[in-house]
N, C-alpha and C positions, 0 to 999 in steps of 0.2 A: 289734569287741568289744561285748557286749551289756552292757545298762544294767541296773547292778543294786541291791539294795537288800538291808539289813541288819534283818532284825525281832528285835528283844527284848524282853524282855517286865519290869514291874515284880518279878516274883519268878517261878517254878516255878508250872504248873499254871493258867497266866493265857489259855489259848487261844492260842500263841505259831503251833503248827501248825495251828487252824482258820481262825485269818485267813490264815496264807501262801498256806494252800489254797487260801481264797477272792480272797487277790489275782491267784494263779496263774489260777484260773478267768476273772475280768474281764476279766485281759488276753487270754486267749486268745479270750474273745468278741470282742477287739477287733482281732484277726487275727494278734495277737503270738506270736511263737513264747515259748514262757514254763518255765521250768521249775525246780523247788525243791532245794533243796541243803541239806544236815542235817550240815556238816561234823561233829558230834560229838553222839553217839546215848546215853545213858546209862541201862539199862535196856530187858531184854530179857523180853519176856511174850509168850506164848502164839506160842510159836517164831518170832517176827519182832521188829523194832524197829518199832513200831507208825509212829512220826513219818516215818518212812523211808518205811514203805510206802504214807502218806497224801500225801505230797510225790509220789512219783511216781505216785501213780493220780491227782493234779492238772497233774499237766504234761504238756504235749502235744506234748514233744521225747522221741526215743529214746532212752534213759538206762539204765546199769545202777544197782542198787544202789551198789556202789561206788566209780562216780565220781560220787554224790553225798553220799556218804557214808564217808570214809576214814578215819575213826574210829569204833570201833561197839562198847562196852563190858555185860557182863550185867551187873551191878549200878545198880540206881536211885536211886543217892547222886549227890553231885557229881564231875564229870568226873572232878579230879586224883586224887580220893578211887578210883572206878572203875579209872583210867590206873594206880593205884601198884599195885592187886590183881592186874591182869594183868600188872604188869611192862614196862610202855608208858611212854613219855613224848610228851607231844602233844607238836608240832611244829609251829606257826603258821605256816612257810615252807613246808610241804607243804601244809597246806590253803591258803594264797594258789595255790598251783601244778596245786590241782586246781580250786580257782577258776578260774583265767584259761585253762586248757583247757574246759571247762564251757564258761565265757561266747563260746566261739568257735564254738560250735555253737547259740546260743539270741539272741532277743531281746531277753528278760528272764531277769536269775534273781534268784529271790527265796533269799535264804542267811538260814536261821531259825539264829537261836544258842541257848545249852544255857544253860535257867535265866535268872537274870537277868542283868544288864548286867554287871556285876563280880563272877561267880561265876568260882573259881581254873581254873583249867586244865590249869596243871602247876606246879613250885614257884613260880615269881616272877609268870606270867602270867595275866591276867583275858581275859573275853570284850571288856571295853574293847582291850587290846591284839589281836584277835582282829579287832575293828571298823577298825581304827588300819592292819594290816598289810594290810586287804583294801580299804580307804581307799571305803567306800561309803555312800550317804547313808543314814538309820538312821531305823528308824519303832518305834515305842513301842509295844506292846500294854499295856494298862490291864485288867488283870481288877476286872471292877467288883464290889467287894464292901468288908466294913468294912475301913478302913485302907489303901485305896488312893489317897485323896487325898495323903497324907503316901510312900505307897513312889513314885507316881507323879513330884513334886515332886522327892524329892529323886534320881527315876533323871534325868528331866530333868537338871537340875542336874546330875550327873555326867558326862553325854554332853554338853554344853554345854561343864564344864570339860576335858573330854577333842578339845575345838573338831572335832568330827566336824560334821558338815553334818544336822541333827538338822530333815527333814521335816514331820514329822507324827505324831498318833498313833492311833488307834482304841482307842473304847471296847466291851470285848466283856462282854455281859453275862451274865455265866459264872456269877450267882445269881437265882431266880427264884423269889417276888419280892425286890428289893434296897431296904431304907427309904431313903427318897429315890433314887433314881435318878435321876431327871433333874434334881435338885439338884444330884445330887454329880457330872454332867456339865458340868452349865452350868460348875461352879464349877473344874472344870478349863480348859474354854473359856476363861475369865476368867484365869487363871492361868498357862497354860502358855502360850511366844510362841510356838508353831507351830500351824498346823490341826488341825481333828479332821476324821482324811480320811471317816471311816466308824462308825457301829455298828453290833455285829455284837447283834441280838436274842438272846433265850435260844432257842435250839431252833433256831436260823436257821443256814443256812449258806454265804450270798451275798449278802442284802439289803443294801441301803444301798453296796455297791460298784460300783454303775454306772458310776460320774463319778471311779473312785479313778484310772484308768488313763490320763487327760486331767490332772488333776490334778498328776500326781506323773512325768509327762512333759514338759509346758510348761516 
């Protein structure tokens, strides 16, 4: 079975798919077979699922669309919201089951979740239960920008009391320029008890991940 990893992000629109890309990329400099998985896609433009098709132009395992992706809704609202308009209901035990197919052909796989850490999924369930049923250690993306010190804190905190095995997080900096910057990283540093594996600069789209794939395999 390959080793894998859970990225979510403090809210929507935080880079959640440009770091996977870029952790997909690291490892496969590092000989790993690696590959991304979008179980649930919310938002369809310019005839594809953008996230979908960035995860597998990053992975360097043979994959289709849909077994990385077995949820794939056209509305850009939240999943449940998307799931009720087509008449869907997610199924958390399907995606653990194209997970663990997935991971038998890969290394690595990196599974980006939808929105933030406790956004709904279908009536009762969060992407926390999503993290819970696929039991994988979970890395934080941080969009740096105003009021991320406070969503950052409290997704911590969330995944913490959800006793997931909670990594690490990367700082992506997703406004350019941001007041204080590296303030307002240190002061997660200080804050938060796990690493910062990585940041990811404005306009970058690999730097600072050399050392992620050593790191977060030890």
């Amino acid at each position: 079975m390959a080793k894998g990893f859970f990225v979510t992000g403090t809210d929507t629109n935080v880079g959640k798919t440009t770091v996977s890309c870029a952790l997909l990329r690291a490892f496969s400099v590092q000989g790993y077979r690696a590959v991304g998985m979008k179980p649930i896609a919310a938002g369809y433009e310019n005839g594809q699922w953008q996230d979908v098709e960035l995860l597998l132009a990053a992975s360097n395992v043979n994959v289709t669309q849909k077994q990385i992706n077995p949820y794939a809704f056209e509305a850009p609202i939240s999943p449940h919201l998307a799931a009720q308009q087509e008449n869907v209901t997610i199924d958390l035990s399907l995606i653990n089951d194209y997970y663990r197919r997935l991971s038998m052909q890969a290394d690595i796989v990196i599974v980006e979740g939808a929105g933030g850490f406790l956004v709904p999924l279908n009536d009762f369930q969060t992407g926390e239960d999503l993290a819970k049923i696929l039991n994988l250690p979970v890395i934080l993306v941080v969009g740096m920008r105003l009021g991320c010190l406070n969503h950052a804190l409290l997704t911590a905190r969330a995944i913490s009391a959800a006793q997931l095995n909670f990594v690490g997080w990367i700082a992506n900096c997703i406004q350019s320029p941001m007041v204080a910057m590296t303030e307002n990283i240190t002061t997660l540093e200080q804050r938060l008890q796990v690493p910062l594996l990585g940041i990811l600069r404005f306009g970058e789209q690999t730097n600072g991940f050399t050392a992620v794939p050593k790191i977060l395999l030890c």
